[in-house]
Structures are given as structure tokens and as C-alpha cells.
TINUVEX-559391 format. One record per residue: residue number from 1; x, y, z of N, C-alpha, C in turn. Coordinates in steps of 0.2 Angstrom, whole numbers, plus 5000, padded with zeros to 4 digits. Atoms other than C-alpha are relative to their C-alpha. Layout:
ATOM   resi   n_east   n_north   n_up   ca_east   ca_north   ca_up   c_east   c_north   c_up
ATOM    NUM        X         Y      Z         X          Y       Z        X         Y      Z
...
END
This chain:
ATOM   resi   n_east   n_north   n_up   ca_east   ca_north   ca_up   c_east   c_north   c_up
ATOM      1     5004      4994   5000      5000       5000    5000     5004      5006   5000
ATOM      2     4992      4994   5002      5009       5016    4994     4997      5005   5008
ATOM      3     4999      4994   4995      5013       5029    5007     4995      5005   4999
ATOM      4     5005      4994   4998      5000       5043    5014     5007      5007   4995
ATOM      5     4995      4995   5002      5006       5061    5008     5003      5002   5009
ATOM      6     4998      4997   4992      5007       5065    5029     5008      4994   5001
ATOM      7     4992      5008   4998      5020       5046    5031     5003      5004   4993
ATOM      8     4997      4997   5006      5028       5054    5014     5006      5006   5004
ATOM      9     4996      4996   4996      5032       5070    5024     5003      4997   5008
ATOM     10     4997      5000   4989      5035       5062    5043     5007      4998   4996
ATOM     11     4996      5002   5003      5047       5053    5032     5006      5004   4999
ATOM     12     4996      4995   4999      5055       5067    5026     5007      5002   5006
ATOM     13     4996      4997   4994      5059       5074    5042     5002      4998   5003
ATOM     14     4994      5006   4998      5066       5058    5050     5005      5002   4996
ATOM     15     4997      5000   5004      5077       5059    5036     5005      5004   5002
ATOM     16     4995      4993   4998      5083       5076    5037     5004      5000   5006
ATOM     17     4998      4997   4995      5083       5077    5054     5007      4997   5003
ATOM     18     4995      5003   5002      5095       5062    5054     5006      5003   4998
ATOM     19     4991      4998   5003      5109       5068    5045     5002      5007   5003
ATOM     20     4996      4996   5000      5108       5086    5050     5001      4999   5009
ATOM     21     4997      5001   4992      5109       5079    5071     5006      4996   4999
ATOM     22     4994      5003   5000      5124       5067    5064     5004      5006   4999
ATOM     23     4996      4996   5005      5132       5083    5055     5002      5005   5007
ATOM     24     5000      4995   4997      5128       5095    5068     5001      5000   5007
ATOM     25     5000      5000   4993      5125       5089    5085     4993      5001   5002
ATOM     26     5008      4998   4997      5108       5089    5096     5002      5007   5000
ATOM     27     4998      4992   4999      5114       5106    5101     4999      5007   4995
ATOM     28     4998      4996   5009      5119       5114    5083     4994      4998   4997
ATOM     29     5006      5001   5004      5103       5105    5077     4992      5006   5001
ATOM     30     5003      4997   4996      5087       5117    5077     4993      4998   4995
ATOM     31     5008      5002   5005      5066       5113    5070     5002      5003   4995
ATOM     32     5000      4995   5005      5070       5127    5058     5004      4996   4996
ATOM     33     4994      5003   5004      5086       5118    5050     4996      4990   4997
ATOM     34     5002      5007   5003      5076       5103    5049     4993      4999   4994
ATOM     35     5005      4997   5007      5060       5112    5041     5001      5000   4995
ATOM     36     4995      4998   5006      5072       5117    5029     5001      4994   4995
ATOM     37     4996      5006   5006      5082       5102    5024     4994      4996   4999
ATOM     38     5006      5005   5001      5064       5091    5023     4995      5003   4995
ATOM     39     5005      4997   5005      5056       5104    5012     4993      5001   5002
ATOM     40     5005      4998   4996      5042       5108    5026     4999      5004   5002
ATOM     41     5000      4995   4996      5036       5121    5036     5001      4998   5008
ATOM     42     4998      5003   4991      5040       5119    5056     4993      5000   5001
ATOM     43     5008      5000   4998      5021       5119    5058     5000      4994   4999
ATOM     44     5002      5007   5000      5021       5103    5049     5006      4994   5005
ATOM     45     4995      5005   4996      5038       5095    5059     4996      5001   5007
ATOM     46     5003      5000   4992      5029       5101    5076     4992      4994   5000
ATOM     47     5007      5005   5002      5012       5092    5069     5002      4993   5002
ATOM     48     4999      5005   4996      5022       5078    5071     5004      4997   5004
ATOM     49     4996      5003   4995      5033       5077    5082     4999      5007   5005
ATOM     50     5003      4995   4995      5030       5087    5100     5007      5006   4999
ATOM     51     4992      4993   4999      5050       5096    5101     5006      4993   4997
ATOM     52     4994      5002   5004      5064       5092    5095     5002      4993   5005
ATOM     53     4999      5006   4996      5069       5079    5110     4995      4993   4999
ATOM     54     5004      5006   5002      5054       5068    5104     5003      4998   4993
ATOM     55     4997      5000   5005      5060       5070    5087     5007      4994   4999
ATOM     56     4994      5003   4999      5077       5064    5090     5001      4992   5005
ATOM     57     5000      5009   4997      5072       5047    5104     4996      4997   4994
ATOM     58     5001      5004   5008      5061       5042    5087     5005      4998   4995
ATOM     59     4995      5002   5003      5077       5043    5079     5005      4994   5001
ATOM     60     4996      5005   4997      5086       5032    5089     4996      4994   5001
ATOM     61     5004      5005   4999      5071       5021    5093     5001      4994   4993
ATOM     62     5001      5005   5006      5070       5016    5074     5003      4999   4996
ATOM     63     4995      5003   5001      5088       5016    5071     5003      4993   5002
ATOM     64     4998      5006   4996      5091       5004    5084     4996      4993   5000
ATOM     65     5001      5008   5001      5078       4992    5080     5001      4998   4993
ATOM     66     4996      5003   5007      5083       4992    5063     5004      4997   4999
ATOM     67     4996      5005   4999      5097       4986    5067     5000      4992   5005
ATOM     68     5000      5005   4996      5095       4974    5079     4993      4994   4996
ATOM     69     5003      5006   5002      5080       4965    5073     5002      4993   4998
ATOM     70     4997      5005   5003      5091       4955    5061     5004      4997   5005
ATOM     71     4998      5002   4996      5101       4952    5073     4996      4992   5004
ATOM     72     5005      5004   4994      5087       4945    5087     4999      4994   4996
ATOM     73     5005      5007   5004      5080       4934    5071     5006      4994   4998
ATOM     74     4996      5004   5000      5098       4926    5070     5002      4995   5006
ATOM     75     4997      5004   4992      5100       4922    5090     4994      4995   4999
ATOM     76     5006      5006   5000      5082       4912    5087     5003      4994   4997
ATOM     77     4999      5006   5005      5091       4902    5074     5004      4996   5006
ATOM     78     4993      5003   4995      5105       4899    5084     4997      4993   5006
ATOM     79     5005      5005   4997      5091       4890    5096     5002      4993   4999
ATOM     80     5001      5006   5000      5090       4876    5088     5007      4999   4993
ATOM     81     4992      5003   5005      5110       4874    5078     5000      4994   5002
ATOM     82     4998      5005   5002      5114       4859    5071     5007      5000   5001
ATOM     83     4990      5001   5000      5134       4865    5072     4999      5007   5002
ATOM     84     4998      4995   4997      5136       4878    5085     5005      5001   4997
ATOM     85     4993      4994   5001      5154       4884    5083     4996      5006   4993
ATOM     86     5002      4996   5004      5148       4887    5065     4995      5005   4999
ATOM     87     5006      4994   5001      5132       4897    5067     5001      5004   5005
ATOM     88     4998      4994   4996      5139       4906    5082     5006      5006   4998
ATOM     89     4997      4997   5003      5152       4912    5071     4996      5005   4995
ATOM     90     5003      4998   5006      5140       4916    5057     4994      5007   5007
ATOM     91     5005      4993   4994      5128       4927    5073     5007      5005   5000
ATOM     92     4994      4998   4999      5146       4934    5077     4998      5006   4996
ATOM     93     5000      4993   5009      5147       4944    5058     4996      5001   5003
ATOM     94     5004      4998   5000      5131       4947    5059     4999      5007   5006
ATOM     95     5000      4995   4996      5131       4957    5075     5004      5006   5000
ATOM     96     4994      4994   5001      5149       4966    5070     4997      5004   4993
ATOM     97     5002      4999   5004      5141       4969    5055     4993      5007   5000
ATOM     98     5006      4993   4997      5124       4978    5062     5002      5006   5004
ATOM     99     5002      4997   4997      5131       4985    5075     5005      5007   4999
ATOM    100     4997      4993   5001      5146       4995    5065     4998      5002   4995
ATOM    101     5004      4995   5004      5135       5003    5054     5000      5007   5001
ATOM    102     4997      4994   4998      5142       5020    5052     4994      5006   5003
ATOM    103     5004      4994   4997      5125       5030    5055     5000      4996   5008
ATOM    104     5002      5000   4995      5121       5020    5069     5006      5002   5007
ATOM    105     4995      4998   4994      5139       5022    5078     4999      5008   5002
ATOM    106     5002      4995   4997      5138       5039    5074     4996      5003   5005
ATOM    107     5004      4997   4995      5122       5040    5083     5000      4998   5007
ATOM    108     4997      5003   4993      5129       5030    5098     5004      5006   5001
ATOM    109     4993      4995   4998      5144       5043    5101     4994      5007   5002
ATOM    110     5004      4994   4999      5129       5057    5099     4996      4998   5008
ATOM    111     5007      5002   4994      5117       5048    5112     5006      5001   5008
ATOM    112     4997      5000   4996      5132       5047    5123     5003      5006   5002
ATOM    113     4997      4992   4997      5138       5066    5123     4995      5004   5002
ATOM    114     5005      4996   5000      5120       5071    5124     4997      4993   5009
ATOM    115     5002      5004   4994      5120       5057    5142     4997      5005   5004
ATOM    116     5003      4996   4995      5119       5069    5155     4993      5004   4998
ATOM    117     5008      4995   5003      5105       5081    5147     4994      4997   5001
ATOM    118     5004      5002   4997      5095       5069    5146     4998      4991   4998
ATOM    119     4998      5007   4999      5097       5051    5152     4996      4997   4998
ATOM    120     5006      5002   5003      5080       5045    5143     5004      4997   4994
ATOM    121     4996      5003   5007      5091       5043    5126     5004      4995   5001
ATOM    122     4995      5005   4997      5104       5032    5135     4997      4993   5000
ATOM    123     5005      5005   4999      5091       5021    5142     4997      4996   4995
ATOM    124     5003      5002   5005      5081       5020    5128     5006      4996   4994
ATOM    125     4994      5003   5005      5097       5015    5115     5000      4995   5004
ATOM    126     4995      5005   4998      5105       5003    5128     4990      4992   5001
ATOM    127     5006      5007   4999      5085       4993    5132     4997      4998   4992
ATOM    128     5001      5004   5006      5082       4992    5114     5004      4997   4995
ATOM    129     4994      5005   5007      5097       4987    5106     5001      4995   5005
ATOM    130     4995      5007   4998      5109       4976    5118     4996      4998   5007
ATOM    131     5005      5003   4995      5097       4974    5133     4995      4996   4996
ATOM    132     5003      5003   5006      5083       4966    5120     5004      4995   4997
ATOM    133     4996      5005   5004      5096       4956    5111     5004      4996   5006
ATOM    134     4995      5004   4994      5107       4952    5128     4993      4993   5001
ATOM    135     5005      5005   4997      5089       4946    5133     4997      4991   4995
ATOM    136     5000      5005   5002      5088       4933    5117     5004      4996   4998
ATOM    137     4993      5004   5001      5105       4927    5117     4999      4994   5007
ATOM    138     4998      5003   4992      5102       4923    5137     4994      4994   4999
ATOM    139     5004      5005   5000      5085       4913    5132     5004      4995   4994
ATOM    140     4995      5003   5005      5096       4906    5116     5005      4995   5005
ATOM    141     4994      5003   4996      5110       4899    5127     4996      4996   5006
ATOM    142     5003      5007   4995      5097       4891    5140     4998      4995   4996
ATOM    143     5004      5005   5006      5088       4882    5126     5007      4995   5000
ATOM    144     4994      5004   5000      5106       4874    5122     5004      4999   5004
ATOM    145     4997      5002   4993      5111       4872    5139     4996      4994   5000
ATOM    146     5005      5003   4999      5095       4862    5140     5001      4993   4996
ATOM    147     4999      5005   5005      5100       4852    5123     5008      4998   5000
ATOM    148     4995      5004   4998      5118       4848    5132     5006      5003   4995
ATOM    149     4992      4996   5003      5129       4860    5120     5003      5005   5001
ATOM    150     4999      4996   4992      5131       4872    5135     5000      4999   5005
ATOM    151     5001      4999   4996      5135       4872    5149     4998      5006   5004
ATOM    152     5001      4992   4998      5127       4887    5157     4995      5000   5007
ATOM    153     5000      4999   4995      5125       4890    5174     4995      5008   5000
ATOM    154     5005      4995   4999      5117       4909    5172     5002      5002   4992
ATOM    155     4997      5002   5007      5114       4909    5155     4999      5009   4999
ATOM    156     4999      4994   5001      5112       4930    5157     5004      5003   4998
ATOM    157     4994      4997   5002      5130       4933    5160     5003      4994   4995
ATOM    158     4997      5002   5005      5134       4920    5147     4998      5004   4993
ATOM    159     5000      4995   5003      5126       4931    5135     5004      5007   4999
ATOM    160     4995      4993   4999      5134       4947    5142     5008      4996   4997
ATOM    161     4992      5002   5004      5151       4938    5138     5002      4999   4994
ATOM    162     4998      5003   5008      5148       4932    5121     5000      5008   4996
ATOM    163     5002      4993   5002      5141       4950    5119     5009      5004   4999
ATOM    164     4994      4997   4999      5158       4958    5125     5007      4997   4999
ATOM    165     4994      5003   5004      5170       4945    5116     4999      5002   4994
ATOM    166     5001      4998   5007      5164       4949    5100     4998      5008   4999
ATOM    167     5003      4994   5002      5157       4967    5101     5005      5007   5004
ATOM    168     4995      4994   4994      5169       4976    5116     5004      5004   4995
ATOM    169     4993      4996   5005      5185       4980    5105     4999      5003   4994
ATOM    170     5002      4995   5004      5179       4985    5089     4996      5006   5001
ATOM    171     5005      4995   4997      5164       4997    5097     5005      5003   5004
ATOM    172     4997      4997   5000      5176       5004    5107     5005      5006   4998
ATOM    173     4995      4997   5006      5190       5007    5093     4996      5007   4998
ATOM    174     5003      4995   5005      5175       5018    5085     4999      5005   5003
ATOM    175     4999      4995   4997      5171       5028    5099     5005      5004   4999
ATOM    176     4994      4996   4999      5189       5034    5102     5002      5001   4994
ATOM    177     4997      4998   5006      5195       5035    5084     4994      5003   4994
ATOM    178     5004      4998   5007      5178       5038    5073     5000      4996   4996
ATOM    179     5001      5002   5004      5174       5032    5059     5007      4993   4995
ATOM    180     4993      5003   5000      5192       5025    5055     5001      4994   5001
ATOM    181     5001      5006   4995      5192       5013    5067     4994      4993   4999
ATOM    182     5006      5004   5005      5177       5003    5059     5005      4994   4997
ATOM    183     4996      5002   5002      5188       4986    5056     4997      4996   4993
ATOM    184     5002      5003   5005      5188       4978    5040     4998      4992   4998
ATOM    185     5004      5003   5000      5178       4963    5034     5007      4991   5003
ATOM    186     4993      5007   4997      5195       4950    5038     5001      5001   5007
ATOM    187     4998      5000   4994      5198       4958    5053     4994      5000   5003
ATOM    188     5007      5002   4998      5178       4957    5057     4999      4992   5002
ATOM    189     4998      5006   4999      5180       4939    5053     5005      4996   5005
ATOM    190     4995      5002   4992      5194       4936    5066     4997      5001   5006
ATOM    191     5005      4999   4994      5184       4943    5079     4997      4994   5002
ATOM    192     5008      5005   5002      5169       4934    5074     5005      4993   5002
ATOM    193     4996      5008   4999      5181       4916    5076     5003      5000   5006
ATOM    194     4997      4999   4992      5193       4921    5091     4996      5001   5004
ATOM    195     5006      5001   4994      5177       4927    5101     4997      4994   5001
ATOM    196     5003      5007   5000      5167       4911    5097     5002      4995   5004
ATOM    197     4994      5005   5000      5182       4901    5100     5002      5001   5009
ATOM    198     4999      4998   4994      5184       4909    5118     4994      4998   5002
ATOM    199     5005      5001   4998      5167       4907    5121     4997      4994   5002
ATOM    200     5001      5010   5000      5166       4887    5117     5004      4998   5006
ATOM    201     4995      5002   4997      5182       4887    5129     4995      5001   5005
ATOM    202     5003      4997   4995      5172       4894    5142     4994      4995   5003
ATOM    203     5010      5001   4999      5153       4887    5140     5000      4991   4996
ATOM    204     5003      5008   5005      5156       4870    5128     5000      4995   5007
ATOM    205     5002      5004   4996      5151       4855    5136     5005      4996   5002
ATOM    206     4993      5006   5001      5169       4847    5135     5004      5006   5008
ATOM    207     4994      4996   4997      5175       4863    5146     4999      4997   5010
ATOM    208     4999      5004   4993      5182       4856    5164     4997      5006   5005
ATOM    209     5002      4993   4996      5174       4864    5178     5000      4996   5006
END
């Protein structure tokens, strides 16, 4: 069903507003600069969005589940593997993949300089991205604790760990360096193997404990 002219325009203005809070900053960003670049009046951006602050957790809301969804529908798979190592490697990419997508780091670094002002952004980015995903990894990992190809004890912090063996160092890199830092697709691959690989040492049913 083809889009409304009003979803035409809200569209717009996500759009715009997008690029010019990456370019600019929450701060540097103002409705007018965004009326502008979406070829609207500020009457209509106010129409639909309340202020600028609602504007912008929209932004984040449906960048973050853009990305992750794919993700979340990989952990389901993961449930029921026939050959963990290999489909936890294959989850691995996938998450390096989603989570360094350069708009969305960008809008990570943003949500993190705009923390104090106001901690609503913080919140919202961390329980829809990696809280939501930590949480189908953790049911993910008890499933196959249950089918005897984990051992897991509290399968929430085995989640957290697989999360911060594969996701920690690259996502950091990019904070502190930018855009730069973004590793390339062999060096995404290592990760993605070496976390896995630490992760089996840890959690496989073979590991002494």
C-alpha cells in the first residue's frame, strides 16, 4: 500500500533530521534547520513530532531496532544449531556487521555526549538494542544448555560475555577513533572466530569445571 502524503512528509523529516543531528550535533541542530532540509514548514515537523527531543528518541528508537532486529532473528536460529561453533560464528558477523554501521555508531557517540542532558536517550538506545538482544541470546543459550551443548550456569552473564567478546574492541575502537576505526571485513572475521572460540572454551560441554 503506497505511502500517505502526511508518512511521505514524517518521512521526510526523520530523514533530514537524521543527517543534519549526525552533521551537527543535538545542540547545533534546530526545527527550523530541519523544516528546511525536509522541504516543510516547522508547523508541519511540530504536527508531528512534539520538540525536538521527541524527534530525536524516534530517531534512535528506529535506528536501533533496525538494526538489531536482524540480529534478534539470528539468536532464534542459533536455538536450535545443528553445528554451533559454526552458526555462532555466522551470529558473530552478523552482529559486527549491524552494530558497526556508520550511521548508527555515529548515533551512539551522539546519544552518549547528549547522556547527562538527558538520560531518557541512554536508556532507551541501551534497552532496545543490547538489553533486548542480551535478553535473546540469554534465552538462546538456555535452550542449548537444556539440549547439552552448553554448559550454562546463568545463561544472562553468558550472553553478556559472548556480547563483550565479540562486540567490546571493535565498538570501542570507534568511539575513540571515529569512523576509521570501523575494522575491516577479515579483521571482522577474526573477531567473529577468536570470540566464538573463547566462548566454546568457556561454555562447551567438553570445558572442565
Amino acid at each position: 500500500m503506497p505511502a500517505t502524503r502526511s508518512e511521505r512528509k514524517r518521512d521526510a523529516i526523520v530523514e533530514a533530521a537524521t543527517e543534519i543531528f549526525l552533521r551537527s550535533g543535538y545542540r547545533g541542530t534546530s526545527m527550523d534547520d530541519i523544516a528546511a532540509a525536509a522541504g516543510v514548514s516547522k508547523q508541519t515537523v511540530y504536527s508531528h513530532f512534539a520538540d525536538k527531543e521527541a524527534l530525536f528518541l524516534d530517531i534512535v528508537v528506529s535506528t536501533v531496532d533496525e538494526t538489531g532486529d536482524p540480529v534478534r532473528a539470528g539468536v532464534v536460529e542459533v536455538a536450535d544449531s545443528g553445528d554451533l561453533a559454526a552458526d555462532l560464528v555466522d551470529l558473530a558477523r552478523r552482529q559486527l556487521d549491524q552494530v558497526l554501521q556508520p550511521r548508527l555508531l555515529q548515533l551512539r557517540r551522539l546519544v552518549i555526549s547528549e547522556a547527562e542532558r538527558f538520560p531518557t536517550l541512554g536508556e532507551v538506545f541501551l534497552e532496545r538494542g543490547q538489553a533486548r538482544t542480551g535478553a535473546a541470546l540469554a534465552d538462546a543459550f538456555a535452550r542449548l544448555g537444556e539440549r547439552g551443548l552448553l554448559v550454562v550456569d546463568d545463561p544472562v552473564q553468558a550472553a553478556t560475555h559472548f556480547n563483550q567478546l565479540i562486540l567490546a574492541g571493535p565498538v570501542n575502537r570507534v568511539m575513540f577513533l571515529g569512523l576509521v576505526g570501523i575494522p575491516k571485513r577479515a579483521e571482522r572475521d577474526r573477531i567473529a572466530e577468536q570470540g566464538v572460540r573463547a566462548f566454546l572454551a568457556a561454555y562447551g560441554p567438553t570445558t572442565p569445571r
